[in-house]
DRENVEXTOR-5190 format. One line per 3 residues: their letters; for each residue x, y, z of N, C-alpha, C. Coordinates in steps of 0.05 Angstrom, whole numbers, always signed. Example, Ala and Ser with C-alpha at 12.3 -4.5 7.8 and 13.67 -1.06 7.14 Angstrom:
# residues 2
as = +264:-114:+156:+246:-90:+156:+264:-66:+156; +257:-45:+142:+273:-21:+143:+258:+1:+157
//
This chain:
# residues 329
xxx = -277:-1629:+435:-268:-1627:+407:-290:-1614:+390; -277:-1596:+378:-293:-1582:+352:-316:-1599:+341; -334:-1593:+330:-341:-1608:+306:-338:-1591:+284
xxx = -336:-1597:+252:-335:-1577:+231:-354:-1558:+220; -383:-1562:+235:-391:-1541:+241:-398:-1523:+259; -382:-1536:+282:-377:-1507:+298:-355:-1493:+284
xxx = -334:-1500:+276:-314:-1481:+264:-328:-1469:+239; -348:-1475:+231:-356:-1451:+202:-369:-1435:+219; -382:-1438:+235:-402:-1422:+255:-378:-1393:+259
xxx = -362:-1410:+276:-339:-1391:+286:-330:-1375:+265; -317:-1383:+246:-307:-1365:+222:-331:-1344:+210; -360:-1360:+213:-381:-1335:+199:-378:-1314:+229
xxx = -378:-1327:+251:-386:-1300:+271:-365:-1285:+268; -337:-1287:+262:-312:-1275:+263:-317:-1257:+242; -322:-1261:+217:-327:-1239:+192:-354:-1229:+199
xxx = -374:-1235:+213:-396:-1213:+216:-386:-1188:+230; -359:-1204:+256:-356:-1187:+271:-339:-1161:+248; -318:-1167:+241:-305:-1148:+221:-319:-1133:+202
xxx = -332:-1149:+195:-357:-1136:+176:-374:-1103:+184; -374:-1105:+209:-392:-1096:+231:-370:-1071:+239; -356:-1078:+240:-338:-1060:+250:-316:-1042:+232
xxx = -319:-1049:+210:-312:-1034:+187:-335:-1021:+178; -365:-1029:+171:-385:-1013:+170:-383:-990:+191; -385:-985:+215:-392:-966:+238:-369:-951:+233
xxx = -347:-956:+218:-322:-936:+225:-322:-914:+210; -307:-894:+207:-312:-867:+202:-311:-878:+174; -329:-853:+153:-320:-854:+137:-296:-848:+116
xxx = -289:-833:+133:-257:-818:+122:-243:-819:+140; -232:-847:+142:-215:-848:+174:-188:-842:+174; -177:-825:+195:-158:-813:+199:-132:-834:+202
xxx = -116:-832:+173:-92:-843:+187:-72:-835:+202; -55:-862:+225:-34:-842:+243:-11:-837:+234; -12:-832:+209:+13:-817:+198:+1:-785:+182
xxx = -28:-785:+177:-39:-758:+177:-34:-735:+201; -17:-705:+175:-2:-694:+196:-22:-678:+191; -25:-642:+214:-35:-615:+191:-20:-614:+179
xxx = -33:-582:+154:-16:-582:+132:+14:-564:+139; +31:-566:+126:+56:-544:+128:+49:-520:+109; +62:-503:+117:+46:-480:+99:+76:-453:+109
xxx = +72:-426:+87:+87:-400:+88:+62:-378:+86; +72:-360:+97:+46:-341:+95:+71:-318:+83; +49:-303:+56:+61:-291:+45:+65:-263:+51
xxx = +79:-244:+37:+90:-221:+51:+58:-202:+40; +63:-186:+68:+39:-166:+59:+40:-144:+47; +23:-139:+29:+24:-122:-5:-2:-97:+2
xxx = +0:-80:-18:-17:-60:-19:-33:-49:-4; -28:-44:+32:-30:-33:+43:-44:-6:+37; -76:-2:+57:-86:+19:+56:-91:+26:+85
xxx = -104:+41:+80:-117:+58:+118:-131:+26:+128; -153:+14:+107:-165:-5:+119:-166:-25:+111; -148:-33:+84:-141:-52:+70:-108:-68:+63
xxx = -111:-97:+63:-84:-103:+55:-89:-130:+30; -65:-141:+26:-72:-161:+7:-44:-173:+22; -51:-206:+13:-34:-219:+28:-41:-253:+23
xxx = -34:-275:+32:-34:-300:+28:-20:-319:+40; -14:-338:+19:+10:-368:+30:+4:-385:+10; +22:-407:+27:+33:-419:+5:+32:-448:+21
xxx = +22:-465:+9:+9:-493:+20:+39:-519:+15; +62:-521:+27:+64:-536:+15:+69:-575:+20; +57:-572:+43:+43:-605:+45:+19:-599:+57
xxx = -8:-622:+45:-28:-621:+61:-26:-636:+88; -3:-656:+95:+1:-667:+116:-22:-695:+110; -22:-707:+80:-37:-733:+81:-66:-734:+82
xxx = -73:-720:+86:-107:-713:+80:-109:-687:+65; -132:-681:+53:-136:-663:+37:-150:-638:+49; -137:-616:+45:-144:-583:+50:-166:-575:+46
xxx = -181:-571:+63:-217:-565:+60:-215:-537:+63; -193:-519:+74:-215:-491:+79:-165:-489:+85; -180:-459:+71:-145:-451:+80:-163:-415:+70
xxx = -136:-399:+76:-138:-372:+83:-119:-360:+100; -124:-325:+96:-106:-319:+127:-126:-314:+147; -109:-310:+179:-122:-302:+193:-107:-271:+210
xxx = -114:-262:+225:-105:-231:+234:-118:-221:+257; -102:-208:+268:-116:-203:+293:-100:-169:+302; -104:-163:+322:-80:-130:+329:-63:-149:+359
xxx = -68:-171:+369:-49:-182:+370:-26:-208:+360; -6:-209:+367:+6:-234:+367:-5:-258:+355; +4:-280:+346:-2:-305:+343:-33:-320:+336
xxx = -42:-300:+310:-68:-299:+306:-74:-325:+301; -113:-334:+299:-109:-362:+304:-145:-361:+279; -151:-381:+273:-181:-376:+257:-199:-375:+279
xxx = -200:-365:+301:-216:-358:+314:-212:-323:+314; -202:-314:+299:-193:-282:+305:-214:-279:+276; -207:-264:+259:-217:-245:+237:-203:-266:+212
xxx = -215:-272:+188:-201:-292:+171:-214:-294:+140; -199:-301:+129:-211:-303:+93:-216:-342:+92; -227:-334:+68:-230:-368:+64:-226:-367:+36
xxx = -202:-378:+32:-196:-376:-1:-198:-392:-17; -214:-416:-21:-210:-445:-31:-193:-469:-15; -196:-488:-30:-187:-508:-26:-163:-528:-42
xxx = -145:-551:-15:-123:-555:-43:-97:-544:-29; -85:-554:-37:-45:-544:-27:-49:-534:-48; -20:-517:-46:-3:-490:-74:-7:-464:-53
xxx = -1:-435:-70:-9:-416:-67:-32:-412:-65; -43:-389:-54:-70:-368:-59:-57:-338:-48; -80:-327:-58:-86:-302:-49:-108:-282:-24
xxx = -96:-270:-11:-125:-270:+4:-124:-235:+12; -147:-216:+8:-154:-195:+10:-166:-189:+37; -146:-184:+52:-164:-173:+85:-168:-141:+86
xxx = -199:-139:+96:-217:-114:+99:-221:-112:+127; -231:-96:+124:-248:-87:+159:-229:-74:+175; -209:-65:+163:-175:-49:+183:-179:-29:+195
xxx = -166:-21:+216:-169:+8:+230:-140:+14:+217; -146:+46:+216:-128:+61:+202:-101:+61:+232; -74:+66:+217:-64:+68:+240:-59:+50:+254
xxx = -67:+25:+254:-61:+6:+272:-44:-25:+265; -32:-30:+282:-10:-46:+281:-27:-75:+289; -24:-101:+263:-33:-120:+259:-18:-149:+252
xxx = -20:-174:+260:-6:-192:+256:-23:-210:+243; -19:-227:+211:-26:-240:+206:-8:-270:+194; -27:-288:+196:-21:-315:+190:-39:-327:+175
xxx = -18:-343:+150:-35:-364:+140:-45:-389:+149; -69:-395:+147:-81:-425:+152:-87:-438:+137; -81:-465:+139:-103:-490:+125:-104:-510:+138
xxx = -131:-516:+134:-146:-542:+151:-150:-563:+134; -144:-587:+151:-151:-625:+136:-167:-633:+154; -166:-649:+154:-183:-678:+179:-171:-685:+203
xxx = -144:-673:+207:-125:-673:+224:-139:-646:+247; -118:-624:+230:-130:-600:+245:-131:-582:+230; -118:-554:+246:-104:-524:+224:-77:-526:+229
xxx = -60:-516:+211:-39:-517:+202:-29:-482:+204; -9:-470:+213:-5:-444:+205:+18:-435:+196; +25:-419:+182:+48:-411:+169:+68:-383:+191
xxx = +80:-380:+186:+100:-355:+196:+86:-326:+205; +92:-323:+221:+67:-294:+230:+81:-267:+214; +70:-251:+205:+79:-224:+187:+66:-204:+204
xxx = +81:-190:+211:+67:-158:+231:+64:-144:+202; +46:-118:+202:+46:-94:+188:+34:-78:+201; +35:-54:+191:+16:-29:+198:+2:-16:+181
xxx = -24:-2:+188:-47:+4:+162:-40:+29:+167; -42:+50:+148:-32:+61:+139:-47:+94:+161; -46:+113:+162:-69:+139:+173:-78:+142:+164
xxx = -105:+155:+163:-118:+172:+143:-112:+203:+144; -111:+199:+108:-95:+227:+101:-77:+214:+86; -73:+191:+84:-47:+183:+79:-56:+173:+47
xxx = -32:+186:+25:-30:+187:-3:-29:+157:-7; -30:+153:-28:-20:+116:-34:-21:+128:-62; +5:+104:-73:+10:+112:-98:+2:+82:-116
xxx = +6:+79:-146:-1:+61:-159:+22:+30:-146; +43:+34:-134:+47:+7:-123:+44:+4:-88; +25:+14:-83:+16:+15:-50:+39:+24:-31
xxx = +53:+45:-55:+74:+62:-29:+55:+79:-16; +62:+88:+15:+41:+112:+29:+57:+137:+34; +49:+153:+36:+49:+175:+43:+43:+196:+58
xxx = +51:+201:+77:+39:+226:+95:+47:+255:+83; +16:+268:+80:+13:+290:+71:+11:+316:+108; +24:+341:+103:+27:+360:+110:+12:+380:+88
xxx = -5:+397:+103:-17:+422:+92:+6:+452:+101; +7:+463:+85:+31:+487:+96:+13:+512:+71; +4:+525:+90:-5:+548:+81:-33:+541:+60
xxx = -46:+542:+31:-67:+537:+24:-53:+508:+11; -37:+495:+9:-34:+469:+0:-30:+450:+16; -30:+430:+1:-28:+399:+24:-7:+392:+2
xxx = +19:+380:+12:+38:+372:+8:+39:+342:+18; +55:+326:+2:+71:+305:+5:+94:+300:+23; +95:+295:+47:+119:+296:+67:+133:+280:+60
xxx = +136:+264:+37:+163:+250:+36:+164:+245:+2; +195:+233:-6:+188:+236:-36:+189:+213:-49; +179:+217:-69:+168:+202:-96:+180:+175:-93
xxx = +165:+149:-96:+188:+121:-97:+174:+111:-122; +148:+127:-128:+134:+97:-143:+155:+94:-169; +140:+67:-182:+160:+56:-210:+140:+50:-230
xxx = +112:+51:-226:+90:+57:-249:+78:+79:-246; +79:+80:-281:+54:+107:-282:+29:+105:-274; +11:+123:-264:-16:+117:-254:-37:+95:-264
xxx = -20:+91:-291:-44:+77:-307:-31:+40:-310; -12:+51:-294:-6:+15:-286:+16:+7:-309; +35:+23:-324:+53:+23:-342:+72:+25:-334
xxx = +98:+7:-333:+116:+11:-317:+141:+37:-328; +154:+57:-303:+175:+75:-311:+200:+53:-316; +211:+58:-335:+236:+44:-340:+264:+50:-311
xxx = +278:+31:-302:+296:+30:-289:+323:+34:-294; +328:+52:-301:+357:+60:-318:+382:+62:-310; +400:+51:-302:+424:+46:-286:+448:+52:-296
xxx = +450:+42:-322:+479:+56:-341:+478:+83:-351; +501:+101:-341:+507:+119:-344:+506:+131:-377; +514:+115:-392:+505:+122:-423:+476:+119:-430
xxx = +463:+112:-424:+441:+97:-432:+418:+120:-424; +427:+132:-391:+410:+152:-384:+418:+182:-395; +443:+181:-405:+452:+210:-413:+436:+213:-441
xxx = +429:+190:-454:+412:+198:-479:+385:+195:-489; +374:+195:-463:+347:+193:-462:+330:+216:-459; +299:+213:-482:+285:+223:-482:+260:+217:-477
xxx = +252:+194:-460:+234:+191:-451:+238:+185:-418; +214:+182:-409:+218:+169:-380:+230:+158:-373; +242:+167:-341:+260:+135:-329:+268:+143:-295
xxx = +268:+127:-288:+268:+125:-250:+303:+116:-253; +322:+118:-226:+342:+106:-213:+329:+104:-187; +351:+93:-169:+358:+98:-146:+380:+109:-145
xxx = +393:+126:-128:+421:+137:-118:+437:+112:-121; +460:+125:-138:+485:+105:-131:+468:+73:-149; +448:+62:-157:+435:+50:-167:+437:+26:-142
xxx = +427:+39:-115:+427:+24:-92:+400:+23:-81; +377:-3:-86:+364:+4:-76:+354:+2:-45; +371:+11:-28:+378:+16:+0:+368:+38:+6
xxx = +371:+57:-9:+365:+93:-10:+338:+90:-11; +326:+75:-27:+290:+88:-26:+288:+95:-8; +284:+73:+12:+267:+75:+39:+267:+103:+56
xxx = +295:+118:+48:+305:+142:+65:+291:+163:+48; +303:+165:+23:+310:+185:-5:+292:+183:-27; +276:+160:-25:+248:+165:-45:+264:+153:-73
xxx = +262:+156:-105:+267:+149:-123:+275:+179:-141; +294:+186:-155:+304:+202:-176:+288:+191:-201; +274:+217:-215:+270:+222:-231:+278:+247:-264
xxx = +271:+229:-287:+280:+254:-298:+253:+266:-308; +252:+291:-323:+236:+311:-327:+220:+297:-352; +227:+281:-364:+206:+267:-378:+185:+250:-366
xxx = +195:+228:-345:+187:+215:-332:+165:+237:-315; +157:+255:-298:+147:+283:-301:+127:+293:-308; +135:+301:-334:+116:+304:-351:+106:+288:-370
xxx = +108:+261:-372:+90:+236:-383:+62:+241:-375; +51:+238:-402:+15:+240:-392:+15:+227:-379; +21:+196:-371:+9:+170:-360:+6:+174:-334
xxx = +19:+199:-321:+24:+209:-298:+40:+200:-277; +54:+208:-264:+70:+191:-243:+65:+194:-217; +47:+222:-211:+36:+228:-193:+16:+202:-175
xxx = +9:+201:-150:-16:+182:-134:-31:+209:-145; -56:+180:-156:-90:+199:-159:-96:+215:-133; -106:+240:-143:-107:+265:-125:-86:+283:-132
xxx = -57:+273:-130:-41:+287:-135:-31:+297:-160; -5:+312:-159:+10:+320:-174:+38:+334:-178; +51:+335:-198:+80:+340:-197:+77:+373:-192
xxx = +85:+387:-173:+88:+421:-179:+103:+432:-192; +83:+458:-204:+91:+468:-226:+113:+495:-215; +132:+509:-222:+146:+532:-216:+134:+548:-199
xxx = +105:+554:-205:+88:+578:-196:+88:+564:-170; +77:+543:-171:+62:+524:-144:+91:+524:-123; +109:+515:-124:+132:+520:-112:+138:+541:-104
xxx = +133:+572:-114:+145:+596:-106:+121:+594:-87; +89:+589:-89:+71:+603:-71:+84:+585:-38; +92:+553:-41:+112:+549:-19:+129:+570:-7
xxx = +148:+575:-25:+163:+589:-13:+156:+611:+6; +144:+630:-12:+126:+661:+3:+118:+650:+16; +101:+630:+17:+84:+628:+56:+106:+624:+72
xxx = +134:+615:+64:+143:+603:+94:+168:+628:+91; +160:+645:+79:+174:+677:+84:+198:+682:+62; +198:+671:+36:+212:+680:+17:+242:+664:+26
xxx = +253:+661:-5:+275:+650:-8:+302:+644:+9; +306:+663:+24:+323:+677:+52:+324:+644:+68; +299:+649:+71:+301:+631:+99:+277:+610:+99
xxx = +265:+604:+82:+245:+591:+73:+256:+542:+72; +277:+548:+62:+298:+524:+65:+295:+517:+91; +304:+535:+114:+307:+519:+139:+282:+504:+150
xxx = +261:+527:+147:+235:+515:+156:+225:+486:+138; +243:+482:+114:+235:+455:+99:+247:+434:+104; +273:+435:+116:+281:+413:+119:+288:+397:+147
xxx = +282:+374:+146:+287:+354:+165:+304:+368:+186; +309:+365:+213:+324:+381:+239:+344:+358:+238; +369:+373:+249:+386:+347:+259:+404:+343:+233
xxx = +425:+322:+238:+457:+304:+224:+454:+285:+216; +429:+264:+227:+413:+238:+225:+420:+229:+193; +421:+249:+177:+402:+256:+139:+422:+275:+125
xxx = +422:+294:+140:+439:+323:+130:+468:+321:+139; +484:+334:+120:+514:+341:+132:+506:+359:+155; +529:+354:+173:+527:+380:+188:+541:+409:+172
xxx = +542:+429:+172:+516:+434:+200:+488:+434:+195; +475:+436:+181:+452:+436:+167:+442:+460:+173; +447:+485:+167:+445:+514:+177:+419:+525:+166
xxx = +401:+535:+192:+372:+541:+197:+351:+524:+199; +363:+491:+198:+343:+480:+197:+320:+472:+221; +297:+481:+214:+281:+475:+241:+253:+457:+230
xxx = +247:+459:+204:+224:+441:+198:+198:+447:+207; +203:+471:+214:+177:+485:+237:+145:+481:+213; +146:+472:+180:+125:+474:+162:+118:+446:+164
xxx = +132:+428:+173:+132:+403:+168:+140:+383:+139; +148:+396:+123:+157:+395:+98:+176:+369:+99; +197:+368:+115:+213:+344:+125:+229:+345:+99
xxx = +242:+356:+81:+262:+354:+69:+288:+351:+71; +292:+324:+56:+318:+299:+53:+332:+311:+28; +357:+298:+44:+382:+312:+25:+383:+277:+2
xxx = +371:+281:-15:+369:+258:-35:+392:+250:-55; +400:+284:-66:+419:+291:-77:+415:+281:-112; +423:+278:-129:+415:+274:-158:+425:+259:-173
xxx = +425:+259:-203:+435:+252:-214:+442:+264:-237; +466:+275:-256:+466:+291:-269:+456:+277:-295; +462:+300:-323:+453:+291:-345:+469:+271:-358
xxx = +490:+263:-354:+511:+251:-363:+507:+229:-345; +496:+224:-319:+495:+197:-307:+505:+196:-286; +526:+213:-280:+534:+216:-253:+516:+222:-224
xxx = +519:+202:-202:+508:+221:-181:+521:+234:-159; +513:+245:-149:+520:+274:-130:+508:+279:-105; +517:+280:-89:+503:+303:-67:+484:+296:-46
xxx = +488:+264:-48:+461:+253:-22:+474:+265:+14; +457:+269:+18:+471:+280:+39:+472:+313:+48; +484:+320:+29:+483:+353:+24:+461:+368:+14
xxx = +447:+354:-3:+430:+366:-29:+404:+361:-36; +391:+368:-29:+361:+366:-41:+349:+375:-63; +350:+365:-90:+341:+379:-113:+310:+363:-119
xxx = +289:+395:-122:+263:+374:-132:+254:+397:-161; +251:+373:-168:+240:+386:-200:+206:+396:-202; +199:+404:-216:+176:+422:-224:+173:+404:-257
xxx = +145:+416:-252:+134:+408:-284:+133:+433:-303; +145:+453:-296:+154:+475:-314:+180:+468:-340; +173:+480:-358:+199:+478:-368:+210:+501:-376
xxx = +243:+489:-384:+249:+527:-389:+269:+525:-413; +254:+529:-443:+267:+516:-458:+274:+490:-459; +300:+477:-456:+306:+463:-464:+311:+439:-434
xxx = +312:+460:-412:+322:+453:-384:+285:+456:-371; +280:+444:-342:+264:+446:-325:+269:+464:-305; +247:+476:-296:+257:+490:-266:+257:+463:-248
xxx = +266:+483:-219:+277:+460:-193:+282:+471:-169; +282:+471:-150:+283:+484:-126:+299:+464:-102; +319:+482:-103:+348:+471:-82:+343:+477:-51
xxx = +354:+459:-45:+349:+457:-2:+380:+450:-3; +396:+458:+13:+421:+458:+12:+426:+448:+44; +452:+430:+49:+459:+429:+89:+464:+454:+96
xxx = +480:+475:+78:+496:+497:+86:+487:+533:+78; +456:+528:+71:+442:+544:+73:+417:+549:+81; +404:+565:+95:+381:+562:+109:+359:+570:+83
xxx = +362:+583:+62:+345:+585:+43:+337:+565:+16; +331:+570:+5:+312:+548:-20:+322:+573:-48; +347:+545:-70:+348:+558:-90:+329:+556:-107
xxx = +330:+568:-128:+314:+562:-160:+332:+563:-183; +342:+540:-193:+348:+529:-218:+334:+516:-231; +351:+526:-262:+339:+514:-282:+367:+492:-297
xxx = +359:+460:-296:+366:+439:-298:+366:+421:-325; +381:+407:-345:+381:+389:-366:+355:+375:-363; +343:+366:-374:+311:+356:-369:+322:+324:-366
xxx = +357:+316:-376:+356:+284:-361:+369:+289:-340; +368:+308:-325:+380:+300:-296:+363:+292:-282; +366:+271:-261:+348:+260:-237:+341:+272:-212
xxx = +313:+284:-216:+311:+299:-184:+290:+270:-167; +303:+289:-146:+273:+281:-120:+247:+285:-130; +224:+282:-126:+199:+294:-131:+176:+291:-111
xxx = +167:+319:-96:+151:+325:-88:+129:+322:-99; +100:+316:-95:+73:+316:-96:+64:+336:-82; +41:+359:-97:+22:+361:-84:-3:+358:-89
xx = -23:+362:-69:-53:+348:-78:-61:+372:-92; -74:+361:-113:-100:+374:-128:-109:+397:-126
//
């Protein structure tokens, strides 16, 4: 039988023991309902030859707190923070994260991370591709592959951007009244679908153009009448100058698309327009690109047709919506 002070004995050794063993234990000890964090990795933005911008979005830390989050990237598959990585603060929510060090040309997968006391946590994998060098970029990180044809370097595809160079946005103009009486700048898409960029680039009118603020990517510029005809003459005058500009093949063009061989690399899409009154016309058939000339009251413009192998020259209402070519500097 006990005596009553063996049982205080017992009770002090029992709390030294607890005592003892809550001292030695971690100091931030992991509970077993601490998960990693859940997280989205955001879509990738402003793409260059060697640069992108990009992020995520934190939205449980999984019960312990976010010490280190960022993306990570790699040129293969299922990138991990042992590959190439940002470190963007700390904390659930959004961030932002700026990845450098890119090869031009090359095809990359990245993912968001964030780390607790648990583990890392990763978000949704996003592929992209960095862009060539040579390649234009405009004020919202559209790219561009440029072709040289004779003493110029040209823009191989046309115009999408929607700010002016100086970061001002072109107005988006969709009702047919609204654009018939305008005298300043303004962008559509065909058909006011924006499905067509990706193929057909963005319609412009001749204000939009000739806005100081510029609409051209730095380096470039809108061509002027003159600059267009010296196109033409190199690729052998009006006749037959069309075929060598436009895209080969039914893929883009009505058939038959007569003379076309693309032999300049020019790659000219039947975009088709928009008239002054608001109507559009002619995707498919028609390639109209405007110039920074004016003629009176109208702009010049230079026609690529499916059903002619040559390149017209009209002069156009300054609100109708062309395609627009760039060339460099």
């Amino acid at each position: 039988m006990f005596k009553k002070s063996d049982v205080a004995l017992l009770f002090a050794l029992a709390a030294f023991i607890l005592l003892l063993f809550v001292s030695c234990g971690d100091d931030d000890p992991v509970s077993p309902n601490d998960k990693v964090p859940i997280l989205t990795t955001a879509a990738v933005s402003t793409i260059t030859q060697t640069t992108a911008q990009c992020g995520g979005n934190i939205i449980s830390d999984g019960g312990a707190a976010v010490t280190a989050r960022g993306v990570c990237w790699s040129a293969s598959p299922t990138p991990t923070i042992a590959d190439s990585k940002t470190t963007d603060g700390v904390g659930a929510g959004g961030f932002t994260s700026s990845v450098a060090g890119l090869t031009a040309s090359t095809p990359y997968y990245v993912r968001a991370y964030a780390t607790n006391s648990v583990g890392t946590g990763y978000g949704n994998e996003v592929a992209f591709t960095t862009f060539a060098l040579g390649t234009v970029i405009d004020i919202d990180g559209n790219g561009y592959q440029t072709v040289t044809i004779g003493t110029q370097v040209w823009l191989a595809e046309n115009l999408k951007v929607t700010h002016y160079r100086n970061g001002e946005a072109i107005p988006n103009v969709t009702y047919d009244a609204t654009w018939s009486g305008l005298t300043t700048g303004a962008y559509c898409e065909y058909n006011n679908d924006i499905n067509n960029v990706a193929t057909y680039g963005r319609l412009y009118n001749w204000y939009a153009v000739s806005d100081s603020r510029n609409i051209a990517p730095a380096g470039c510029h809108v061509p002027s009448d003159a600059e267009w005809q010296t196109l033409v003459d190199y690729l052998g005058g009006g006749a037959v100058a069309g075929g060598k500009m436009k895209e080969t093949g039914t893929t883009h063009w009505s058939s038959p698309n007569i003379g076309a061989t693309n032999e300049s690399g020019f790659s000219g899409l039947p975009g088709g327009y928009r008239y002054n009154y608001g109507y559009y016309d002619a995707v498919g058939n028609v390639a109209l690109y405007c110039s920074s000339t004016e003629n009176n009251s109208s702009a010049w413009n230079r026609i690529l047709s499916y059903s002619l192998a040559g390149v017209g020259r009209g002069s156009d209402n300054k609100r109708y919506g062309w395609s627009v070519r760039c060339v460099k500097d």
